[in-house]
N, C-alpha and C positions, 0 to 999 in steps of 0.2 A: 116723124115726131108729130103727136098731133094739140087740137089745141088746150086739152086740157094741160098737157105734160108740157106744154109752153108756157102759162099761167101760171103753174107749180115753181116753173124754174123762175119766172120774174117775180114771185112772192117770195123766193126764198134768195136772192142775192142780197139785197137788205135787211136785215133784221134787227130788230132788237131781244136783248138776249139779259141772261144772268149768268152767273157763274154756280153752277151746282157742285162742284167738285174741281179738285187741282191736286194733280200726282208731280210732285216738285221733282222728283228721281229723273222723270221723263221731261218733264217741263210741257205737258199739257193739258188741257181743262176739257173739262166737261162743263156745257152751255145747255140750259132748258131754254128754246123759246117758241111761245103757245106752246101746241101741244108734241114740241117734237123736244128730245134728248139728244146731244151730238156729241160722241166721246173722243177723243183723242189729237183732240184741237189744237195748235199753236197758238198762241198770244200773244201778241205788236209787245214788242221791247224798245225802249229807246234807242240801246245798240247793240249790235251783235255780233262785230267784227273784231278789226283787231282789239276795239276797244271793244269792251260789252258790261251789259249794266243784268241785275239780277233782281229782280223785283216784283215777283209772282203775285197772280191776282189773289181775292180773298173770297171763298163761300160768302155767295148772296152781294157781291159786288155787279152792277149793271155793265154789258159789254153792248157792241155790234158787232154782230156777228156779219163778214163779208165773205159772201161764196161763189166763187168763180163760176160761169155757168152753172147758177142757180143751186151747185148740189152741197147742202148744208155738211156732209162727211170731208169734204174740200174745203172748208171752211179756214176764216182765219177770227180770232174774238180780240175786238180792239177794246182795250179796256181802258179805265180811269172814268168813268161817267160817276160825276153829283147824282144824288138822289135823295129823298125826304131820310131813309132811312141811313145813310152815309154822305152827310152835305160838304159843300164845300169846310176846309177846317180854317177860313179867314175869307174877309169882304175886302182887306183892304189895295188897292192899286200900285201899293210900293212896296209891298210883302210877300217876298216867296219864303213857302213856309210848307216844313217835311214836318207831318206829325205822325207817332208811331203809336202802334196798340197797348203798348207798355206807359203812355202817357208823356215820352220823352219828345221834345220839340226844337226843330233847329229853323229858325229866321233867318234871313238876311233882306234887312230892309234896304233899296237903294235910295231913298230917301235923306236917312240917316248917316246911312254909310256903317251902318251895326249890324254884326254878326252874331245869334245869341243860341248855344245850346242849353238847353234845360232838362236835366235828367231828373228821373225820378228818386224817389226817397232808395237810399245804397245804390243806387247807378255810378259807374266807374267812367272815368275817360280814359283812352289810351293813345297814347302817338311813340310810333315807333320810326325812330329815323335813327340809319346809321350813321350818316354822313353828318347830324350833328339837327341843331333845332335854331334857327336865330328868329327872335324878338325884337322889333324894332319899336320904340316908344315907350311909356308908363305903364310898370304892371303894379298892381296891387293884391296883394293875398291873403285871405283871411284864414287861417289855421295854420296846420300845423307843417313845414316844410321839411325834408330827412333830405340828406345829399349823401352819397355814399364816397364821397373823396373829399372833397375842395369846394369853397366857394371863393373866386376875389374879385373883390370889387375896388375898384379903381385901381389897379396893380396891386392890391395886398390881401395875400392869403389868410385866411381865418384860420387855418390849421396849423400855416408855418411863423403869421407875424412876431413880433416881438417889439414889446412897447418899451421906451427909451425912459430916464429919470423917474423910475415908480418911487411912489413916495407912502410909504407905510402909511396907516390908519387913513386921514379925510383928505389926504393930498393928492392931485390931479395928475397923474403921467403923462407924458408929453406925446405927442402922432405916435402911429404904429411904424414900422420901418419893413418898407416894402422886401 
């Protein structure tokens, strides 16, 4: 090995990089940096194990590109870098905060102790649990609620109650009967 192909290799173990391209099927990117293209890269995931997370870089996102003995085809591109053209999406120190292309935004400030999703205009939420959903504390709802069975609240069914002493025309009936 001589010195120039030694120079080559310690220029090219750190890099910094872009993302030119991302084939999600394969789950790896293509990286320009200066004047080299490097196809078929892996990208740092937070997990990849038993757990694993899915959250593909974006065209024109900044990476670093790290290449084991210098050879950028060996590469790995660690992405999430700020930049003028993709800033950070909050300054503040008690906000972690996931913002999406679609304009949809989840917080959780530990400050606060507030969790806040914000979807866009026709954005849906969805939770699916078989085993059931429990709510602890104050809810408040504004529109319009459907339940497909039952609602009861404090032991008496809205569907099965039956109110005791009804009194035709302006007279008040007496509790529901659980």
């Amino acid at each position: 090995m001589n010195i120039t192909d030694l120079l080559r290799r310690l220029d090219n173990l750190i890099r910094l990089g872009t993302i030119a391209a991302v084939d999600h099927q394969a789950a790896r990117c293509t990286v320009s940096s200066g004047g080299l293209r490097i196809l078929n890269l892996p990208w740092l995931a937070l997990r990849a194990g038993a757990s694993s997370d899915w959250d593909p870089p974006t065209v024109g996102e900044q990476c670093i590109l790290l290449s084991p003995s210098g050879e950028p085809a060996q590469g790995i591109a660690l992405i999430g870098l700020y930049s003028r053209q993709r800033p950070a999406p909050s300054n503040s120190a008690t906000l972690c905060r996931r913002k999406y292309p679609d304009g949809a935004v989840i917080d959780y400030d530990h400050a606060s102790h507030t969790l806040t999703a914000t979807l866009p205009a026709g954005g849906k939420a969805k939770l699916v649990a078989p085993g059931g959903v429990s709510i602890l504390g104050d809810v408040d709802i504004t529109g319009l609620v459907t339940v497909s069975e039952d609602v009861i609240a404090g032991g008496i069914s809205l569907v099965n109650h039956r109110t005791k002493g009804v009194t035709p025309g302006n007279g008040i009936s007496e509790e529901p009967t659980p």
